[in-house]
C-alpha positions as CSV (number, residue, x, y, z in Angstrom):
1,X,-5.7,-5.6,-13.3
2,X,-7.2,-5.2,-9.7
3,X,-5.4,-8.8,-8.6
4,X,-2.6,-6.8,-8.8
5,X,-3.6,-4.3,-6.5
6,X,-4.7,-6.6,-4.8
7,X,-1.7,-8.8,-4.0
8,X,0.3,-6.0,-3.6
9,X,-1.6,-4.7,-0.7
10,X,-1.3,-8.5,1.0
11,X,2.6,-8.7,0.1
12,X,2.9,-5.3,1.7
13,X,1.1,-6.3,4.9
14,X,3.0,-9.6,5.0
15,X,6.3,-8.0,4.6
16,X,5.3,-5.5,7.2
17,X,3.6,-7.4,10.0
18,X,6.5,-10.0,10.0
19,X,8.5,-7.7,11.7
20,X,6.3,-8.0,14.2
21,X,7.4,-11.7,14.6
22,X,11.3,-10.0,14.9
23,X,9.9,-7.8,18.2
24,X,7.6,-9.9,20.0
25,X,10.7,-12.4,19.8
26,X,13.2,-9.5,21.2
27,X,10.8,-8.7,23.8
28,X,10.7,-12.6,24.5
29,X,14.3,-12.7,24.8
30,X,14.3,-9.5,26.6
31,X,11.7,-11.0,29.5
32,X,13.7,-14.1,30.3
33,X,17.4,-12.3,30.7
34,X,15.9,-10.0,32.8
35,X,13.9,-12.6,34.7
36,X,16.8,-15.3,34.9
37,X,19.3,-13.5,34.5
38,X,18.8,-10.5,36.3
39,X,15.9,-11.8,38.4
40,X,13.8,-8.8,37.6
41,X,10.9,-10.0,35.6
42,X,8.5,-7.5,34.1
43,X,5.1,-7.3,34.1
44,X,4.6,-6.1,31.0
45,X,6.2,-8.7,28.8
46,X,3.5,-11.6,28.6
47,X,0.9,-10.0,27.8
48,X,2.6,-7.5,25.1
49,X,3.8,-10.5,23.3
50,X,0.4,-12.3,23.2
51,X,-1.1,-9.7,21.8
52,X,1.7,-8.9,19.4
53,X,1.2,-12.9,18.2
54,X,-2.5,-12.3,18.0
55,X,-1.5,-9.1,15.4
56,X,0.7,-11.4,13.7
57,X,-1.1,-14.6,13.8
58,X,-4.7,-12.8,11.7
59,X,-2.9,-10.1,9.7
60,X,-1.3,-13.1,7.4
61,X,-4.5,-15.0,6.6
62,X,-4.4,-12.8,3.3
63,X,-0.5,-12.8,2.7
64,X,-1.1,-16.5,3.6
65,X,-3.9,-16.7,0.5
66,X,-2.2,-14.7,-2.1
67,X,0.9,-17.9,-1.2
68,X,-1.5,-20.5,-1.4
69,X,0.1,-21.8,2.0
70,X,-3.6,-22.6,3.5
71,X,-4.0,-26.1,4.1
72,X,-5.9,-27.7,0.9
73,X,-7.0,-31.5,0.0
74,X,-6.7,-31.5,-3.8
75,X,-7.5,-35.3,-4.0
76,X,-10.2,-34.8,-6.3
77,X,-9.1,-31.5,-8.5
78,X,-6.0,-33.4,-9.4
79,X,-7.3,-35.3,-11.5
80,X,-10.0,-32.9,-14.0
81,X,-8.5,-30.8,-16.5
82,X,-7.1,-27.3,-15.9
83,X,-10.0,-26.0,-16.9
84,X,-12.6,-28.1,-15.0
85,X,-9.7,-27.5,-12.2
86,X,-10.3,-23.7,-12.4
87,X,-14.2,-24.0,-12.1
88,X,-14.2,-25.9,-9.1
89,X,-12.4,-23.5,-7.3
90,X,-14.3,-20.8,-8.3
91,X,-17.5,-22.7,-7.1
92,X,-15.5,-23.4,-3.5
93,X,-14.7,-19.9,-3.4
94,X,-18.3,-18.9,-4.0
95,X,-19.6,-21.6,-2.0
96,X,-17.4,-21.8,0.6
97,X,-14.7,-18.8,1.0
98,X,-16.7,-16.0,0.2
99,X,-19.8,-16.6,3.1
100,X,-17.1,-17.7,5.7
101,X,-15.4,-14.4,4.8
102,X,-18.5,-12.0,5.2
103,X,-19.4,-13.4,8.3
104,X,-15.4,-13.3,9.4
105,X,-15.7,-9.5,8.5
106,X,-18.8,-8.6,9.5
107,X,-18.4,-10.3,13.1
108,X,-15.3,-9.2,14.1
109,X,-15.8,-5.7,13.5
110,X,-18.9,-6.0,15.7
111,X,-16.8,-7.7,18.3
112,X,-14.2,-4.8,17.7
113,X,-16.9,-1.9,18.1
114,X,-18.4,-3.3,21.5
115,X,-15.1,-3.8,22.5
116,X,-13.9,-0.5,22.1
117,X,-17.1,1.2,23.2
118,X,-16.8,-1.0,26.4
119,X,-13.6,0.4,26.9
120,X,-12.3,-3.6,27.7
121,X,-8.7,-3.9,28.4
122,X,-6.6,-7.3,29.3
123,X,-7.4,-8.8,32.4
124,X,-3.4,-9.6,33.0
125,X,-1.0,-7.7,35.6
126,X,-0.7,-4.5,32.7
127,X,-4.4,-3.6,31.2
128,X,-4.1,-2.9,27.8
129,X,-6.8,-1.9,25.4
130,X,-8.3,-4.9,23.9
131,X,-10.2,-3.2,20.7
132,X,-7.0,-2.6,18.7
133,X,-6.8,-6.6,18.3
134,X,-10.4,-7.1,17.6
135,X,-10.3,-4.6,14.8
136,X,-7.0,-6.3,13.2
137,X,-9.5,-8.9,13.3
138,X,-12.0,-7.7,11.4
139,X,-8.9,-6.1,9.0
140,X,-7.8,-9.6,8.6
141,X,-10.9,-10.6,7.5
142,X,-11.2,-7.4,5.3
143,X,-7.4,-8.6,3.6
144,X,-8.4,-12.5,3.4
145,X,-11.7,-11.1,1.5
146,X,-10.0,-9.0,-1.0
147,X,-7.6,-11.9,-1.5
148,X,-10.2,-14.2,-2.2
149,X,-11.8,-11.9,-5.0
150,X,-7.9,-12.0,-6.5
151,X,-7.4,-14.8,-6.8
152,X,-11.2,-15.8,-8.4
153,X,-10.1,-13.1,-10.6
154,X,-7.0,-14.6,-11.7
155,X,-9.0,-18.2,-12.1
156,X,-11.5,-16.3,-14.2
157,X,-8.8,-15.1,-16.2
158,X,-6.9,-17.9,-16.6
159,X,-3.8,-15.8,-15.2
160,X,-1.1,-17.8,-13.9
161,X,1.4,-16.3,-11.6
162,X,5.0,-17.2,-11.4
163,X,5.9,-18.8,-8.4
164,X,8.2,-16.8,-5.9
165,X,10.7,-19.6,-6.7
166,X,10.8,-18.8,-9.9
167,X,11.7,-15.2,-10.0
């Protein structure tokens, strides 16, 4: 089914960009010997490493989904039946998820385009192009969207995942 394809794509990118967590830390690490310890700081460090979080920080909001590891108050939906259970969410998704998503998308790659037809860089010691964030942006976005039409598909469906505990 296309949940599959789905949450295969968002694994993948998860997996990926959490290298990214691995570098920005090295380059972290790297920064402060050579500040402290060899009293050479660079300039280029900081503001790699912020942007390198910013990549990291957006490009999991659809890893994040497929996990359920998004903050959620289930006071109410614990207590109706599975199947009451599954058409609330759908509802919320609807509702809720699915606007916030458009506008996430639609927004951000807007804010991407200007950005990279304005040729806008960082404003630290090293200018670096600003655009390739603001289109992970509006990627993120892209990724949390087809997550959410996943996992509506799998409450549709009634299809219950294993956990990744379980396997």
């Amino acid at each position: 089914m296309l949940f599959r394809y789905i949450d295969g794509l968002n694994e993948l990118v998860g997996r990926v960009v959490s290298v990214v967590a691995i570098i920005f830390a090295a380059i972290i690490i790297y920064d402060v010997t050579m500040r402290y310890v060899m009293n050479a700081p660079t300039r280029w460090a900081f503001d790699v490493t912020k942007m390198m979080f910013g990549f990291y920080f957006v490009l999991l909001g659809g890893y994040a989904l497929r996990h359920q590891a998004h903050v959620r108050v289930d006071l109410v939906t614990e207590t109706l039946s599975p199947l009451a259970r599954r058409i609330v969410e759908v509802l919320g998704y609807l509702i809720f998820f699915f606007p916030f998503a458009w506008v996430f998308m639609t927004r951000s790659y807007d804010f991407a385009l200007r950005s990279y037809m304005q040729g806008e860089t960082t404003y630290g010691s090293v200018q670096l192009p600003v655009y390739p964030l603001k289109m992970a942006m509006a990627i993120a976005a892209a990724l949390l969207m087809l997550q959410g039409i996943s996992e509506v598909l799998k409450l549709v469906f009634d299809h219950q995942e294993a956990k990744p505990s379980d396997t």
